[in-house]
Each structure stands twice: as structure tokens, then as C-alpha cells.
DRENPA-3360 file (N, C-alpha, C; in nm, 2 decimals, always signed):
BEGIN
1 = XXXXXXXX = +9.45/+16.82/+10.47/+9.50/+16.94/+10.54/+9.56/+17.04/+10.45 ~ +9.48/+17.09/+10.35/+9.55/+17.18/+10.23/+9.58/+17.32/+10.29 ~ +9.46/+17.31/+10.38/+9.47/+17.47/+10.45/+9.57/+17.51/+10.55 ~ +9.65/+17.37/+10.61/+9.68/+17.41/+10.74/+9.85/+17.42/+10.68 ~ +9.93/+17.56/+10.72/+10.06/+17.57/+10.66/+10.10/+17.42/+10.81 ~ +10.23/+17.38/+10.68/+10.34/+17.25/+10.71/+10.40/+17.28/+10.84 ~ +10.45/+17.46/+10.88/+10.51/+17.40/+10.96/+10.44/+17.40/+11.09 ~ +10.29/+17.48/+11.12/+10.20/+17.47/+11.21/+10.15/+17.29/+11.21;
9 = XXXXXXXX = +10.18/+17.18/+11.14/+10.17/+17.02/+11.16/+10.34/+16.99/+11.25 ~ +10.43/+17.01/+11.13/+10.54/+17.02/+11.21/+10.55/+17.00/+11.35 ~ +10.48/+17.16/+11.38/+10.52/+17.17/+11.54/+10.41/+17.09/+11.64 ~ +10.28/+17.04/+11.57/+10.25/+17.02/+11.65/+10.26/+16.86/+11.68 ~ +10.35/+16.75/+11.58/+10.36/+16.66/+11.57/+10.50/+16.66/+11.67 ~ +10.60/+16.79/+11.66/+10.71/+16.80/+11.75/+10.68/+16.78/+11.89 ~ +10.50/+16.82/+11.93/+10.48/+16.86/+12.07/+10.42/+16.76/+12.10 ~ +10.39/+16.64/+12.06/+10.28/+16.52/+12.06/+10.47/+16.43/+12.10;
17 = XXXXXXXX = +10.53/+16.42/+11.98/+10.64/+16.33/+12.00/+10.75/+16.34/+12.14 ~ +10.75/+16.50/+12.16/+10.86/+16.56/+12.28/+10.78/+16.47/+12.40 ~ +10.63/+16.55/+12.40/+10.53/+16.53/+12.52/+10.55/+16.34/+12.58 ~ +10.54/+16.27/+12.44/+10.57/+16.10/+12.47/+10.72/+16.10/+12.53 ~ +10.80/+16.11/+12.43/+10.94/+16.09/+12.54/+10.95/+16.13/+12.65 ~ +10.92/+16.26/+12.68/+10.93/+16.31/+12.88/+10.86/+16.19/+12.93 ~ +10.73/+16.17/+12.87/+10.64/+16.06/+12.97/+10.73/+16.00/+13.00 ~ +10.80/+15.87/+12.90/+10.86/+15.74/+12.88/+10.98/+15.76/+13.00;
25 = XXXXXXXX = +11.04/+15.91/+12.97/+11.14/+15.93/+13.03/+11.15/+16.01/+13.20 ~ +10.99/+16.00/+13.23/+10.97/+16.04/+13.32/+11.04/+16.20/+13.36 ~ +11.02/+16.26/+13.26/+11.09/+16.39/+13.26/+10.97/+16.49/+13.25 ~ +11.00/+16.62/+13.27/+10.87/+16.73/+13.25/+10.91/+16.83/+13.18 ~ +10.80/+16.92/+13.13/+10.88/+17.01/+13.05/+10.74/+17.08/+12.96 ~ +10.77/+17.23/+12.96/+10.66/+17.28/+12.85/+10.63/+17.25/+12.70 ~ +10.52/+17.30/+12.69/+10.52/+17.30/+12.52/+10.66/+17.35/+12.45 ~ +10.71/+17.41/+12.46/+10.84/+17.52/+12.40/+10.93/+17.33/+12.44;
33 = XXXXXXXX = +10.97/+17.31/+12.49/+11.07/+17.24/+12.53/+10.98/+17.10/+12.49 ~ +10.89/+17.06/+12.49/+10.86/+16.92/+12.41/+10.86/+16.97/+12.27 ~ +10.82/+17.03/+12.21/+10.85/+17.09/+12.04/+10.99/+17.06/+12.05 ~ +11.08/+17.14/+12.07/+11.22/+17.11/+12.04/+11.25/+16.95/+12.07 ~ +11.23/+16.92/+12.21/+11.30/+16.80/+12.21/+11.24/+16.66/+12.08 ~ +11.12/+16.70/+12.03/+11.01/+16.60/+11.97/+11.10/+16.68/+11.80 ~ +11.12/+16.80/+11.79/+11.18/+16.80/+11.62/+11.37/+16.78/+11.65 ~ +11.38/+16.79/+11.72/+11.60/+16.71/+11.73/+11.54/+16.59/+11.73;
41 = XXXXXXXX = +11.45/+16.51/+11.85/+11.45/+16.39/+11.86/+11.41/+16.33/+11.67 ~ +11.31/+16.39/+11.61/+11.25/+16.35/+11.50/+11.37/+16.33/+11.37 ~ +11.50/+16.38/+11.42/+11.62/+16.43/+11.33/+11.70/+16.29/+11.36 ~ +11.74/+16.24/+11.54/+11.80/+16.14/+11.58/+11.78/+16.03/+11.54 ~ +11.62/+16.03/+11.56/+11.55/+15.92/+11.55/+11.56/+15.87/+11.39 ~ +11.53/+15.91/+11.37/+11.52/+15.89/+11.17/+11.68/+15.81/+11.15 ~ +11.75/+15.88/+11.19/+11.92/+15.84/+11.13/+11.90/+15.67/+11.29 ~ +11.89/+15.66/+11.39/+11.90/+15.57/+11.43/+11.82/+15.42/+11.39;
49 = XXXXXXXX = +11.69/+15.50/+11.35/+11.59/+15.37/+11.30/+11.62/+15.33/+11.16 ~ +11.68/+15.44/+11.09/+11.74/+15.39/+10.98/+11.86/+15.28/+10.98 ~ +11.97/+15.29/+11.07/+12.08/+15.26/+11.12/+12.08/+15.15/+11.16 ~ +11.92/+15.11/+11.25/+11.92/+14.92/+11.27/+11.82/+14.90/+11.21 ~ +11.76/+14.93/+11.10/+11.67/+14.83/+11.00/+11.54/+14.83/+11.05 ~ +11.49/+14.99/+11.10/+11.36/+14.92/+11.18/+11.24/+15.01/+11.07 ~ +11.15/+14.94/+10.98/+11.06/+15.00/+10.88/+10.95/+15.00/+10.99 ~ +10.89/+15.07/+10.96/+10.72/+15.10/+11.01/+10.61/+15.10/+10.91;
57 = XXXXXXXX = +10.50/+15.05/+10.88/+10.43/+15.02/+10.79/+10.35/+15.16/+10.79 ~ +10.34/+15.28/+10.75/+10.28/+15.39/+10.72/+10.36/+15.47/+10.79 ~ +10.37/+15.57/+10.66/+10.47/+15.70/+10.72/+10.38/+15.80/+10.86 ~ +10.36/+15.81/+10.83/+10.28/+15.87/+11.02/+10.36/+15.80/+11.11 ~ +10.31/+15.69/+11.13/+10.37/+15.58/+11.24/+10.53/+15.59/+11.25 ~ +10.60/+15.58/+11.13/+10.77/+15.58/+11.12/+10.79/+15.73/+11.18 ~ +10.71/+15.82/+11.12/+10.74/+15.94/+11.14/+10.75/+15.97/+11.31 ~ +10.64/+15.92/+11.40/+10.61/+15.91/+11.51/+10.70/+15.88/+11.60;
65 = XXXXXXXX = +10.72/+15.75/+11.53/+10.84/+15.62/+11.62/+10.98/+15.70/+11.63 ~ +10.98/+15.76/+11.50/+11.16/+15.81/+11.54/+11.16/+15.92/+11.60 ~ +11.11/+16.00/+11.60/+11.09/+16.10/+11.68/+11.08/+16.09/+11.83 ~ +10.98/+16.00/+11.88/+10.96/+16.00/+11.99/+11.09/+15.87/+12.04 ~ +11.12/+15.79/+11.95/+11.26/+15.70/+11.99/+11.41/+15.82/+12.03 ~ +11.35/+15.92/+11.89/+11.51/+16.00/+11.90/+11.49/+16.11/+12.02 ~ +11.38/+16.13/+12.07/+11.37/+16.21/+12.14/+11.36/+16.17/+12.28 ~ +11.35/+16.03/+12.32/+11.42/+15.97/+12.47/+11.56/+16.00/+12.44;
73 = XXXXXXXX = +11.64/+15.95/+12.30/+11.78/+15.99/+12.32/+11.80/+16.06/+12.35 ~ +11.75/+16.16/+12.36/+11.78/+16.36/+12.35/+11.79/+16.37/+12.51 ~ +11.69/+16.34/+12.52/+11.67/+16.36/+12.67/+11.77/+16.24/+12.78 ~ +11.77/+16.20/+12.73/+11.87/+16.06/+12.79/+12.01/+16.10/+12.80 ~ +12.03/+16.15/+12.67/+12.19/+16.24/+12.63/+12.17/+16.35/+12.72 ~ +12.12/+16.44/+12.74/+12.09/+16.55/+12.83/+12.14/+16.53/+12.92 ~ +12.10/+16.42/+12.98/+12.07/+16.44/+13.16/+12.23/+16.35/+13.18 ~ +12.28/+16.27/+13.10/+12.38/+16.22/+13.13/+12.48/+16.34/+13.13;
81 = XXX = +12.47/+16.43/+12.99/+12.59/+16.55/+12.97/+12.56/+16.65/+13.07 ~ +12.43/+16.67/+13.08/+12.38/+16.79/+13.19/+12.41/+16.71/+13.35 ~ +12.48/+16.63/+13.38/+12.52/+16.63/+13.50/+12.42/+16.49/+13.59;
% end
């Protein structure tokens, strides 16, 4: 992928990860709002899976897992703070 600029993967790995947590979390939400929740969660996620020892055998996959892990938190934190 030499051609494709990083942060056009970025976002679209943000919208793949956000998109899984709403499922999981049975929540809804646009592109604009699964990108965000999929790049915070991708931020959460990393420092949590780090935090309990959880390795993933290929960075794609780790990359995935925390994201879409940190991004049910996001949304989970949300709806508790948001009322």
C-alpha cells in the first residue's frame, strides 16, 4: 500500500473498528462517529490490552482488537456519563 497516504488507512481502519463496537454494543451511529469512536477507542484499547497482558499474534489483529476492545469502552463510558 505505498500509494495509499497513512492517514486515508487510519481512517478507514477507525471506521471498520468504531462500526464493530456499535454492533457489539448495539449502538448506531455514522461513518463520522464510528471513525472517532474506532481512533479514541484504538488509543483506550492499546493502554488497556497492554495493562492486562493480552499479546495478539500479528500486528493487524492487536491493532484491531484494541481498538474495537477500546472502543466498546468509549461507547460504554458514553452512555453511562451521557445519562
Amino acid at each position: 500500500m505505498s500509494g495509499v497516504p497513512a492517514i486515508v488507512i487510519t481512517l478507514i481502519f477507525g471506521a471498520i473498528a468504531g462500526f464493530l463496537a456499535s454492533a457489539i454494543t448495539g449502538g448506531s451511529g455514522g461513518l463520522i462517529r464510528n471513525i472517532i469512536v474506532g481512533l479514541i477507542g484504538a488509543i483506550v484499547g492499546h493502554f488497556v490490552l497492554r495493562y492486562v497482558g493480552v499479546s495478539l499474534n500479528g500486528p493487524v489483529l492487536q491493532a484491531l482488537a484494541s481498538a474495537v476492545v477500546g472502543g466498546v469502552i468509549v461507547i460504554l463510558l458514553g452512555r453511562f456519563l451521557g445519562g
